[in-house]
C-alpha positions, 0 to 999 in steps of 0.5 A: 500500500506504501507503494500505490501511496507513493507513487501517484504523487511522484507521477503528479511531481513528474507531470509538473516538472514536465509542464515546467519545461514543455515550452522548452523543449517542444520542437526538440529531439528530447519529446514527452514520450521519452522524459516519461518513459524514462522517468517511469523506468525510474520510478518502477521496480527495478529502479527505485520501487516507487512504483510496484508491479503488483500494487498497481496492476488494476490500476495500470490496466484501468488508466491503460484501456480508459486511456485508449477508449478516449484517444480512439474516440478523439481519433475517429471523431476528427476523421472527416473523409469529405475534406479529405477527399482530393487527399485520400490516396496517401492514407487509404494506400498506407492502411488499405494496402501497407498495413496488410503488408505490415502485419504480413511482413512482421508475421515473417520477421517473427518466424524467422528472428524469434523461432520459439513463437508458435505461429499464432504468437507470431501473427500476434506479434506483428498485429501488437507491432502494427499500429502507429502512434504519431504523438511520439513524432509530435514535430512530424505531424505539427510543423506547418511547413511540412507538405500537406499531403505528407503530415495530413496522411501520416495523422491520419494513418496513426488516427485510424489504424490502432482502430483498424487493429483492434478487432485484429487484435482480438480474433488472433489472440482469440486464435492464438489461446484456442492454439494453445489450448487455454479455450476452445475453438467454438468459445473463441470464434463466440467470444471474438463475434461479442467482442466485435457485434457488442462493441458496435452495438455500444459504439454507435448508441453512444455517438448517436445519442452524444451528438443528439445532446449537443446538436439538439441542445446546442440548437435549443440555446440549453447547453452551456460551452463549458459543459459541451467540452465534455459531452465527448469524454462522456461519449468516449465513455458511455462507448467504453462502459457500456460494450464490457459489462455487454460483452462487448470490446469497449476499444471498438465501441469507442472507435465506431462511437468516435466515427458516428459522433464525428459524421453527426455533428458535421452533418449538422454542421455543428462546430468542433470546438467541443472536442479540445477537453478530450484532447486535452484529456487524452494527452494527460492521461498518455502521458501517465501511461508512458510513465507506467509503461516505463515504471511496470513494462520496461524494466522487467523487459530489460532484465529479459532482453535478447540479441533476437529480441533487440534484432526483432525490435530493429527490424520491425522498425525497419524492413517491416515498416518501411518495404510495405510503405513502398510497395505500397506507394507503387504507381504514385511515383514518390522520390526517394526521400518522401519514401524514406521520411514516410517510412521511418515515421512509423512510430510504436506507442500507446495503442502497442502498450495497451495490448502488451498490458490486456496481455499481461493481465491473463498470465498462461494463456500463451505459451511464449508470452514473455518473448512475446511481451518482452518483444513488443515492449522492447520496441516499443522502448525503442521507437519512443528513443528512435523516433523522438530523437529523429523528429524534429530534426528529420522534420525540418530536413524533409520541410527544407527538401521539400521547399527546394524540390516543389511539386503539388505534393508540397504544398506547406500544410495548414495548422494541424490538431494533432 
């Protein structure tokens, strides 16, 4: 108890610190993913044992999951395909066609690298791995003088795919545990069918009734603007608390809630000022969950690192990014240097560590879920230091390639959300 005790006011000290600093740093290679990551490796077990595994496990997995039920809200909610229209090429081609071969090429690289996963750990792996999370590049989606079409497809690739592989997530788990035995092959395909139809069910009950509360009561003069900030954080959450307790995946029903709030309220023409809490909500709570992350997840996953690991680690960062973003781009005819900017900035976060953690919490049911878990972690540690350090200043060498090499593509982008 001394430990829980502790430790949420050492993250709440952490936190502060960073706010001191953030103008400072913002635009820097130092980024808020690694000061909290390895504040959190600090803080954790290994370290100083502020923050203890076990006293904490319900809590991290609460903090987790809430914390990706708003970010795949707030995500979905922002996607408008009508303005994205004379630029969809790029993210439909980056999720339609190179996340498939992402999965695909991360399926083999496991194989290979990590000969002890049975296949279905293997496909898990690389389902895990898969989904990109733009907040630890903040500068590659932020900085105005980048391209449009560039920054614009790279946010919206990390605003959909987590959601895209959530339910990819559940059906090879679900697979994987059926290989292994711990349920049968009826329950799984039961289970993943819940998940699934509960979680769609719940998401679109509460984006509908969430924007008939703020169109209705926006039109009728009744809702005040303080109080429509958080008409969706409620959303989010209704989504999330009403598809679990249904049976339901609540990161779907979040997702799908956040696609059917969003096309609502712009049908109705309904502006989007209400969405900054939620935001601004999801941030915070990233920012504790990269400090947990380093506190809970990496300090046990490095006294377990292996050579095969880190080698798995670089190469899903890698190859396993970077070929499917180019076989993907064929017949677009990109340069060379828009191949490798697009390629690099495939950065593994928050969505990555909450399936480590849903993992985490049903011990035995895999029978390699350390390396699996030791993996995903590792890499996920990886990106954070990789890609933070490269953003911005990789960011302002492609703006200024860019700039010298014109072309409709390059086109400085307006001021972005995220």
């Amino acid at each position: 108890m001394a430990a829980m005790t502790w430790a949420l006011p050492a993250i709440a000290v952490v936190l502060l610190g960073f706010a001191a600093i953030s103008r400072r740093v913002a635009g820097t290679p130092i980024t808020a993913p690694i000061v909290f990551t390895v504040t959190g490796l600090l803080l954790g077990v290994e370290a100083t044992g502020v923050v203890d595994v076990h006293a904490t496990a319900e809590i991290v997995k609460l903090l987790a999951e809430v914390t990706l039920a708003l970010v795949l809200f707030s995500d979905a909610a922002h996607v408008d395909l009508t303005e994205l229209r004379t630029e969809i090429s790029l993210p439909a081609r980056l999720l339609g066609i190179g996340l498939p071969l992402t999965i695909a090429a991360g399926f083999g690289a496991a194989a290979i690298v990590l000969g002890d996963l049975a296949w279905p750990e293997a496909l898990l792996l690389a389902v895990i791995l898969a989904p990109t999370d733009a907040a630890l590049g903040q500068a590659v989606v932020t900085l105005p003088v980048l391209p449009m079409r560039i920054r614009q497809g790279l946010n919206v690739e990390s605003g959909l795919n987590d959601g895209i592989c959530v339910p990819l997530f559940l059906i090879v788990l679900a697979i994987a545990q059926a290989e292994a035995g711990t349920i049968g092959d009826g329950a799984a395909a039961r289970l993943v069918t819940e998940q699934i139809g509960y979680g769609v069910v719940a998401g679109v009950g509460a984006g509908v009734l969430a924007a008939t509360v703020l169109v209705t009561a926006g039109r009728r003069h009744a809702l005040d603007p303080l109080w429509a900030h958080t008409v969706p954080v409620t959303a989010a959450l209704l989504a999330y608390t009403a598809a679990v307790p249904l049976g339901g995946s609540g990161f779907i029903a979040a997702f799908v809630g956040g696609l059917t709030f969003g096309a609502l309220r712009r049908r109705a023409d309904v502006d989007d000022d209400a969405g900054h809490m939620i935001d601004e909500t999801g941030d915070l709570f990233s920012a504790v969950t990269f400090i947990v992350f380093g506190a809970v997840l990496l300090g046990p996953a490095l006294g377990s690192l292996s050579w095969a690991v880190l080698g798995y680690a670089v190469v899903s960062l890698t190859v396993v990014r970077m070929i499917p973003v180019a076989l993907s781009l064929v017949g677009t005819h990109p340069r060379a240097p828009t191949l490798a900017f697009l390629g690099w900035f495939g950065p593994r976060g928050l969505a990555t560590i909450v399936f480590a953690i849903l993992i985490l919490e049903e011990p035995g049911e895999l029978p390699h879920e350390e390396l699996l878990l030791t993996t995903a972690v590792i890499t996920i540690a990886l990106s954070v230091l990789a890609h933070g350090l490269t953003a911005a200043p990789l960011a302002a060498r492609y703006a200024a390639w860019a700039r010298a090499h014109p072309r409709p593509e390059n086109r400085p982008a307006p001021d972005a959300r995220r």
